[in-house]
C-alpha positions as CSV (number, residue, x, y, z in Angstrom):
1,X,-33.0,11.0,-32.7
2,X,-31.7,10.6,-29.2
3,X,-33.7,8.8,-26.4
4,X,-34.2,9.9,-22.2
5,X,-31.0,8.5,-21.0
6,X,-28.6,8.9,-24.2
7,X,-26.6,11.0,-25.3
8,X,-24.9,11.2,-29.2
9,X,-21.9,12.5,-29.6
10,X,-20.3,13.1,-33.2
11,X,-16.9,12.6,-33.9
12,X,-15.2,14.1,-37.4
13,X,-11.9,13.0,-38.9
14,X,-11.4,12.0,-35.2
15,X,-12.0,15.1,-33.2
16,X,-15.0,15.3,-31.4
17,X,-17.9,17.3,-32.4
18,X,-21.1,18.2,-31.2
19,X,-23.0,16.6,-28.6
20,X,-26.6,16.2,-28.7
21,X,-29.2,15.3,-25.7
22,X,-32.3,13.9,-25.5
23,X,-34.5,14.5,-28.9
24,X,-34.9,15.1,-32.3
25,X,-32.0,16.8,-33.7
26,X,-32.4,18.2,-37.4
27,X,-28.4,18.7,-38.7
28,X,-27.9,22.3,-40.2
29,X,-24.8,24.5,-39.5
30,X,-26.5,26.5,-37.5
31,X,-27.5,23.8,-34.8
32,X,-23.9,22.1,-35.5
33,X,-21.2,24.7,-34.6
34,X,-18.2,22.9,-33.9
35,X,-18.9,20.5,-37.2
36,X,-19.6,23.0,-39.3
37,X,-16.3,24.8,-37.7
38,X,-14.4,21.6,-38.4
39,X,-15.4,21.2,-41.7
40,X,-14.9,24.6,-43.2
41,X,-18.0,25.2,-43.6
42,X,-19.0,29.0,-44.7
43,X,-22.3,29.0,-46.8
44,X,-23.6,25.7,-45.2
45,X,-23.6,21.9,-46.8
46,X,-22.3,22.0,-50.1
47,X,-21.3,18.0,-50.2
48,X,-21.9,15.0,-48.3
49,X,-19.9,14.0,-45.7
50,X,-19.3,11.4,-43.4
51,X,-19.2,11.2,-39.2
52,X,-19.1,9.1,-37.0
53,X,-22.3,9.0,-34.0
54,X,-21.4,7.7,-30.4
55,X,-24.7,6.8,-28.3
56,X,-23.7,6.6,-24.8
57,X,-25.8,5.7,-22.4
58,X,-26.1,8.1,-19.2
59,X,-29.1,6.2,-16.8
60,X,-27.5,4.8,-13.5
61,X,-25.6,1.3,-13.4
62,X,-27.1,-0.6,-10.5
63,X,-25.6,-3.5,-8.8
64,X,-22.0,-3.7,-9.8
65,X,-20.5,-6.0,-7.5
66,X,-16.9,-5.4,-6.0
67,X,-14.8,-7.1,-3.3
68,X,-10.7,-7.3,-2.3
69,X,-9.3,-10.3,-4.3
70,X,-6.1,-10.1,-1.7
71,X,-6.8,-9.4,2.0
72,X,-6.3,-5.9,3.3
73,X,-3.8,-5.6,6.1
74,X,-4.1,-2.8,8.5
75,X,-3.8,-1.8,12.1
76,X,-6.3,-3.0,14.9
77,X,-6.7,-1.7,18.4
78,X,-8.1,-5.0,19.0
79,X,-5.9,-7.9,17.0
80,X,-2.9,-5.7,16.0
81,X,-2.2,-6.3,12.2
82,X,-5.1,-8.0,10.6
83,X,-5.9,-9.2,7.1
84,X,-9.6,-8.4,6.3
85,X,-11.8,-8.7,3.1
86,X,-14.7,-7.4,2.0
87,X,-17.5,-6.9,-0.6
88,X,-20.2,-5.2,-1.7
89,X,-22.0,-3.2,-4.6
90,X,-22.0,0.0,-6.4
91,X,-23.8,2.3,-8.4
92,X,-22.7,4.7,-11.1
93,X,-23.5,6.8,-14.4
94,X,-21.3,8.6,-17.3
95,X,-21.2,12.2,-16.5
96,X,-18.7,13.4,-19.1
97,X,-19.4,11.3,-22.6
98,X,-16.3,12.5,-24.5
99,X,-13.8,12.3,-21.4
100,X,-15.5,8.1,-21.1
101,X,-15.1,7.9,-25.1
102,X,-11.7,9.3,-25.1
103,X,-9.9,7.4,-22.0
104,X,-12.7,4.4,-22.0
105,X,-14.7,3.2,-24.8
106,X,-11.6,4.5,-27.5
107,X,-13.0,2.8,-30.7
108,X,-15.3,0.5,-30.1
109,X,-18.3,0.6,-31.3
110,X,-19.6,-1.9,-29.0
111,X,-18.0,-1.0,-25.7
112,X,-20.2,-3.2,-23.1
113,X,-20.0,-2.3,-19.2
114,X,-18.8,-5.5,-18.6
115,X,-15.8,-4.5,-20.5
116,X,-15.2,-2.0,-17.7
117,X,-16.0,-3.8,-14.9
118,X,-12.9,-4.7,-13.8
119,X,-11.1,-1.7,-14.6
120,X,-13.9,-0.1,-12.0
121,X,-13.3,-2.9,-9.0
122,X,-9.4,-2.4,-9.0
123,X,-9.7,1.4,-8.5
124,X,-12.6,1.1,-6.4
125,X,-11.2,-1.5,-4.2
126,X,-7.4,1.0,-4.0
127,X,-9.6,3.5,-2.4
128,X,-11.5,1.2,0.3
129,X,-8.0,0.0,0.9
130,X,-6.2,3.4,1.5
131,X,-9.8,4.6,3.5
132,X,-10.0,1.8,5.4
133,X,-6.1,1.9,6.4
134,X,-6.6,5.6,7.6
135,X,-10.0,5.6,9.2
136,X,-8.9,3.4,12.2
137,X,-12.5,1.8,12.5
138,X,-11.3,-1.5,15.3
139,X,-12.8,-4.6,13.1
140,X,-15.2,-5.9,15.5
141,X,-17.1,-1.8,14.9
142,X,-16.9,-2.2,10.9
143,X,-20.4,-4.5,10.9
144,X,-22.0,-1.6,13.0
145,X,-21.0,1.2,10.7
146,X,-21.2,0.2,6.9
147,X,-23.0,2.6,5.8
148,X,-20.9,5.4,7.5
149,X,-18.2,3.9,5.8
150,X,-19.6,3.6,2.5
151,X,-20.7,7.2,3.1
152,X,-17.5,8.3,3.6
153,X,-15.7,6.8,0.8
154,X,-17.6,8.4,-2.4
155,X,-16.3,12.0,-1.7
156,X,-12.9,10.5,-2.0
157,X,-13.2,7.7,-4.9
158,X,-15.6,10.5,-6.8
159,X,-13.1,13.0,-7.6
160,X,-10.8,10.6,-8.8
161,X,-13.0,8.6,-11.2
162,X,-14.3,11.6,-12.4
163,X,-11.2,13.0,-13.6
164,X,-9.4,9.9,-15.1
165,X,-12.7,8.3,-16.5
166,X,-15.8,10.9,-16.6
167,X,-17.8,8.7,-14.2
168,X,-19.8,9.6,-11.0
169,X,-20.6,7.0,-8.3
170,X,-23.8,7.8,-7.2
171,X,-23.7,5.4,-4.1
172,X,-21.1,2.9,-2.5
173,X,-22.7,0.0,-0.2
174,X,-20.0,-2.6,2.0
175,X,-21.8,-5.5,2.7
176,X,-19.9,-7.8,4.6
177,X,-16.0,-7.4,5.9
178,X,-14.7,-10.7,7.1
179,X,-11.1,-11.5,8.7
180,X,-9.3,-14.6,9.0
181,X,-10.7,-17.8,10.3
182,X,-7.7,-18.0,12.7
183,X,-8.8,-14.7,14.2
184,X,-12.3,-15.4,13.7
185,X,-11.2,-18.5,16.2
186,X,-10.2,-16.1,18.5
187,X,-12.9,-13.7,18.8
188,X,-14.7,-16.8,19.6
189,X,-12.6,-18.0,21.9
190,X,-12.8,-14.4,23.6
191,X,-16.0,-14.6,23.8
192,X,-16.5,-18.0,25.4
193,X,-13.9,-16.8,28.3
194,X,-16.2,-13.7,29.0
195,X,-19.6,-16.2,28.9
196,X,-17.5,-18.0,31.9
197,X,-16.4,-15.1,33.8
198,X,-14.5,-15.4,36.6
199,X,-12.2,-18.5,35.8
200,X,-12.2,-19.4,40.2
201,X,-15.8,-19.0,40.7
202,X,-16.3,-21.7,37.3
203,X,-14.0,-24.1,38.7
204,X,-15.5,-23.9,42.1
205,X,-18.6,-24.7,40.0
206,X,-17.4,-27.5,38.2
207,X,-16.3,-29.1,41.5
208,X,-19.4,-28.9,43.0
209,X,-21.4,-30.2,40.0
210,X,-18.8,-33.2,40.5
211,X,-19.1,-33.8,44.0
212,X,-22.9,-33.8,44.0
213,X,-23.4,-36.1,41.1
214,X,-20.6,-38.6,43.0
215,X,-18.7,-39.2,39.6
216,X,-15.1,-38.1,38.7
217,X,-14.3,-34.8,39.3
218,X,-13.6,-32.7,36.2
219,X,-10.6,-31.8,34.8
220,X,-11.0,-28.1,36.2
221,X,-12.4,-29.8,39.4
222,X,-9.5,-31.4,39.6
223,X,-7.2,-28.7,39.4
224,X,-9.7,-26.6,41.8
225,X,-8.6,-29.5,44.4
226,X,-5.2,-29.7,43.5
227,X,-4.9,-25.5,44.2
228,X,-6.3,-26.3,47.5
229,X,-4.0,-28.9,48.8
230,X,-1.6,-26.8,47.9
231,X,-2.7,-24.0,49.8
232,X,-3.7,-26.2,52.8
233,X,0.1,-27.3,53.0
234,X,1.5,-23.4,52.2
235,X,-0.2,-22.4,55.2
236,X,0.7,-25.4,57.7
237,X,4.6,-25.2,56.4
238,X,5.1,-21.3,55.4
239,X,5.3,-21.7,52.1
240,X,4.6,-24.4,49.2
241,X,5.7,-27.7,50.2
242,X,5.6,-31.2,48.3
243,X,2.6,-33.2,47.9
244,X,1.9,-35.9,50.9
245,X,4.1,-39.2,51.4
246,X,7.0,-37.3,49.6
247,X,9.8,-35.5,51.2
248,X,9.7,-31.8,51.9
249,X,11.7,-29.9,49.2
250,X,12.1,-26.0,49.4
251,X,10.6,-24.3,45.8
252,X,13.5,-22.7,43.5
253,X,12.5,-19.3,43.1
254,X,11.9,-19.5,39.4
255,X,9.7,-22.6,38.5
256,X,8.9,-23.8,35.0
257,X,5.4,-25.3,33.9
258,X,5.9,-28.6,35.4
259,X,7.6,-27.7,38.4
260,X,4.6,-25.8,39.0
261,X,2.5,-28.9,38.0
262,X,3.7,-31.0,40.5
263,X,3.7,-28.7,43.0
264,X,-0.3,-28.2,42.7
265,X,-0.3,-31.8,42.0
266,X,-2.2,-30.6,38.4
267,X,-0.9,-31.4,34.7
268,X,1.4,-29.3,33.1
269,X,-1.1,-28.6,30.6
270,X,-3.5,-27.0,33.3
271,X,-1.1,-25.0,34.5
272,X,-0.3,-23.8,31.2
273,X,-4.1,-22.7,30.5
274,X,-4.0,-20.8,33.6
275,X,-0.7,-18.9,32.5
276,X,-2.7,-18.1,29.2
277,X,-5.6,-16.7,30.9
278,X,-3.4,-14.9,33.4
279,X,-4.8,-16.4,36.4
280,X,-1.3,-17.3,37.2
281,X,1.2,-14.3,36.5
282,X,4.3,-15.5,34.6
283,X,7.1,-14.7,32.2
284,X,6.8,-16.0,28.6
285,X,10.8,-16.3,26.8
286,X,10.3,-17.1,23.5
287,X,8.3,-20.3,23.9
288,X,9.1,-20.9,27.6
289,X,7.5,-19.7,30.7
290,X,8.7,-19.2,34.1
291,X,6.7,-18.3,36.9
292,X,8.4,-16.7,40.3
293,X,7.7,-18.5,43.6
294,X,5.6,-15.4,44.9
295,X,3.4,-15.4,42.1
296,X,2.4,-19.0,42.8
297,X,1.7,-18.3,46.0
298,X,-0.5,-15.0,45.2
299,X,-2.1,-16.9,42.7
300,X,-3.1,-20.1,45.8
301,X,-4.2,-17.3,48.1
302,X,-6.1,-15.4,46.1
């Protein structure tokens, strides 16, 4: 007897025989061809003998879990190289009993599907790697299209899990495909510069806010006024000139950080945050910038 979702599978001297589906089965040579074929039969059962009966079960396996236990690197319009991870679930069923017996279950007479599982995360988890690396999805448009990319990936894992194991995967879902807390850091940093927009008209802000409440100015407020004296004294000299009560020195052409600093009468630091967010154009060498004369001063009239 064979139940809905089973199928038996008789193996002789340790070649396989017939398979039977779902029913009752009565054994006769005529209902048992390749048995009766290995056996020698001619004039039907003349003596006992003995076989062995696989049940494998063919109904769907729901809710497999899978996920990268080493981050994926791959190429992002956005970050460059990245390292991502991800996770998510899978469905499958046995589609070809004596390919599964043969390159699977071998022996066992009690082969479990948690026996398998991780046999079935590493290959699945080599494909989402190799499709991931060639779809060129940017990371920050992976959340938005999961199920496009789970779509896409069981006509490619299908073929190759069908051949080597007798397995189909009926349906692939990614959940979740994180990257980095370092770049994580950075999208959110991204973000926060966007939320402030343009860097002057915050600053301007800031200074305001400052002046109106009659308390110390901000650090940005401070810088706001330091770009200002500085631009008040480019314009009565023709050019940038030294901070008042100190004698009038002609800029070098090429200016570090802190030149720059005391020339805006700012911190180093401030000036640095600027370079950063390219509201002051300069030249990063190795871990030094430089900044030209003429970019300071396109940077105080603007």
């Amino acid at each position: 007897m064979v139940r809905e979702s089973q199928v038996a599978q008789f193996v002789y001297l340790g070649e396989f025989g017939d398979t039977f589906g779902p029913g009752t089965h009565t054994l006769t040579t005529d209902n048992i061809p390749v048995l009766t074929t290995l056996k020698s039969w001619k004039y039907g059962f003349e003596s006992p003998f003995k076989a062995d009966v696989y049940y494998v079960v063919t109904r769907l396996f729901t809710g497999n879990k899978w996920g990268t236990q080493n981050p994926v690197m791959m190429r992002d319009a956005d970050f460059g190289i990245v390292r991502v991870r991800a996770f998510g679930t899978f469905d499958f069923k046995i589609v070809e009993p004596k390919l599964f017996l043969k390159e699977v279950a071998g022996t066992d007479d009690h082969f479990r599907l948690d026996e398998f599982a991780d046999t079935m995360r590493s290959r699945i988890v080599s494909v989402f790697s190799d499709a991931l690396a060639t779809a060129k999805i940017p990371v920050l448009d992976v959340a938005s299209r999961y199920q496009e990319v789970g779509d896409a990936l069981l006509p490619v894992i299908n073929p190759i899990i069908g051949a080597k194991y007798g397995l189909e995967m009926t349906s692939f879902v990614l959940e979740n495909v994180s990257v980095p807390p370092e770049v994580e850091q950075a999208i959110d940093k991204r973000s926060s510069m966007a939320a402030v927009g343009n860097l002057n008209d915050f600053v301007k802000y800031q200074m305001a806010e400052g002046m109106e409440k009659g308390g110390a100015a901000s650090a940005p407020a401070e810088m706001a006024m330091g770009f200002a004296m500085a631009q008040q004294m480019m314009q009565q000299q023709g050019g940038i000139a030294a901070a008042p009560g100190t004698p009038t020195t002609v800029a070098p052409e090429l200016l570090t950080p802190a030149d720059a600093a005391k020339l805006l009468n700012v911190t180093e630091a401030d000036v640095l945050a600027s370079l950063e967010k390219g509201d002051i154009k300069g030249k990063k060498i190795g871990a030094t910038w430089r900044i030209t004369k003429t970019a300071l001063d396109e940077f105080l009239k603007s």
